[in-house]
N, C-alpha and C positions, 0 to 999 in steps of 0.2 A: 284545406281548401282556401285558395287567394283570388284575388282580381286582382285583374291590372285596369289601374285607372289613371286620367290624365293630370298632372300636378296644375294647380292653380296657379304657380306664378311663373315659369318658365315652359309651361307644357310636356315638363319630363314627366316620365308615369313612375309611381308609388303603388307598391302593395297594399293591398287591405285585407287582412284576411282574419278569420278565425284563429283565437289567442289557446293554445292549451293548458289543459289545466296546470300540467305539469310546468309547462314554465313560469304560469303566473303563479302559482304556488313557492317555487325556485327563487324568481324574483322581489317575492312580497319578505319582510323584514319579520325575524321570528317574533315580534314587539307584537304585532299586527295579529300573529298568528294566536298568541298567547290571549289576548283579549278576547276574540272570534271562537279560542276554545272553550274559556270560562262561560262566557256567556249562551253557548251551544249547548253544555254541558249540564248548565242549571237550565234552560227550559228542557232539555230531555227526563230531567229530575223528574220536572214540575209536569210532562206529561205520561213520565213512569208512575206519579204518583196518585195522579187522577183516574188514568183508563186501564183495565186488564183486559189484555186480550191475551187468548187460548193458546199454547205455544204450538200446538198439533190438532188437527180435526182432521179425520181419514177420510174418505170420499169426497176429494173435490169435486167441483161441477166446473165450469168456466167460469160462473156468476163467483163461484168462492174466489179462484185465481183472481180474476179482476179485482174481488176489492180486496184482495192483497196487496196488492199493484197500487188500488186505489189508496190503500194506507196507509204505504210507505212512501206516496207521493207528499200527501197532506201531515205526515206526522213530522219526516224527515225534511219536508219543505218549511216548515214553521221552526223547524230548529236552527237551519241553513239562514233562514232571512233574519231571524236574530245574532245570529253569528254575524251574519256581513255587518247588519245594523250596527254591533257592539265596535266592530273594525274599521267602520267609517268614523263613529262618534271617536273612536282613539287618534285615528289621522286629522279631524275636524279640532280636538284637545290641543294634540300634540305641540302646534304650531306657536299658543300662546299660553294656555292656562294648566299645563301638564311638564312642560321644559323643564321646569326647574328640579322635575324627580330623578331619579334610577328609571331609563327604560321601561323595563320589566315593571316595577314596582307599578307605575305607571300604567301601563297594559293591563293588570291584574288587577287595577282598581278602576278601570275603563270595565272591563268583563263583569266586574263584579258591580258597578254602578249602574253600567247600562240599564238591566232589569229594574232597577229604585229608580231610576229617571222616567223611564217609560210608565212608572205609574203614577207619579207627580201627576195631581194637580190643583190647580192655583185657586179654585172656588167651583162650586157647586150652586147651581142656580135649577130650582124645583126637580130637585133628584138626580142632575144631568153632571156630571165631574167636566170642568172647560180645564182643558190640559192634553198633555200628551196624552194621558190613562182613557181618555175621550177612543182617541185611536187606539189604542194600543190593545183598548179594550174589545173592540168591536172584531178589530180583525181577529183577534185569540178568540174572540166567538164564532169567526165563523169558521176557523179550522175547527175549533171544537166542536162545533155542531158536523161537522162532516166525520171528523174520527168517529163519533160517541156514536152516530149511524152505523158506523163499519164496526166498531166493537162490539155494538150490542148484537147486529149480524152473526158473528162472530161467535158472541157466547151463547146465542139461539139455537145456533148449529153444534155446537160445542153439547149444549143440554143435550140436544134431539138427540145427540148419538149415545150419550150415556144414557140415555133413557131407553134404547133400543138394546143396548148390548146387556143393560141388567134389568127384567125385566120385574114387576113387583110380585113377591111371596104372598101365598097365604099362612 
């Protein structure tokens, strides 16, 4: 989908339009790419290694579908935004204090930094960390607190049905 819109210095019209993914991916430098996976990578870790959720529960309802939906929004979007987050800090590096590496080498120490930066921070005043860790914290709470709803949903229903299908002996 494009517009046509009027150019600001000669009145010629210019496209605008929606970027796909495929090109921007196409486009973007495997440098870029390599840092955004590291760093995707390790918070998938980090949230394989905090929540289990059921791989199968039979009888859906809508309510289950949805926060499936709803899970793979919130689980796959906190990995997504540290990904890009780790891909900007690399082109933000790049320019001045990263030049002088191997690319790659580069990238994979941007991926693998990002996450130690994000928790940096510079002083603690009555319990409170002033730093990136400030953010970095709050919002990893608040995906978490939305997962940790949908999983425990999840292994609730997961119980109910083992508990139905075996029921207890005398």
């Amino acid at each position: 989908m494009s517009f046509v819109l009027l150019g600001a210095e000669e009145g010629q019209p210019y496209q605008v339009g929606l970027v796909s993914l495929q090109k921007l991916l196409s486009d973007m430098p495997p440098e870029i790419c390599l840092s955004m996976f590291i760093a995707g990578l390790l918070t998938l870790f980090d949230l394989d290694d905090i929540f289990y959720v059921p791989k199968s529960v039979s009888g859906f309802s809508w309510m289950d579908t949805w926060s499936r939906l709803n899970l793979f929004f919130w689980w796959w979007g906190f990995v997504a935004v540290n990904a890009i987050l780790a891909g900007a800090l690399y082109l933000i590096l790049r320019k001045d204090q990263i030049k002088d590496f191997h690319p790659l080498l580069a990238a994979a120490g941007t991926g693998f930094g990002y996450l130690a930066l994000v928790r940096v921070k510079f002083t603690t005043i009555q319990d409170v960390p002033i730093g990136f860790e400030l953010f970095y914290e709050r919002a990893k709470n608040f995906a978490y607190k939305r997962i940790n709803r949908i999983t425990t949903h999840a292994r609730q229903v997961e119980l109910t049905t083992m508990a139905a299908k075996s029921p207890l002996k005398n």
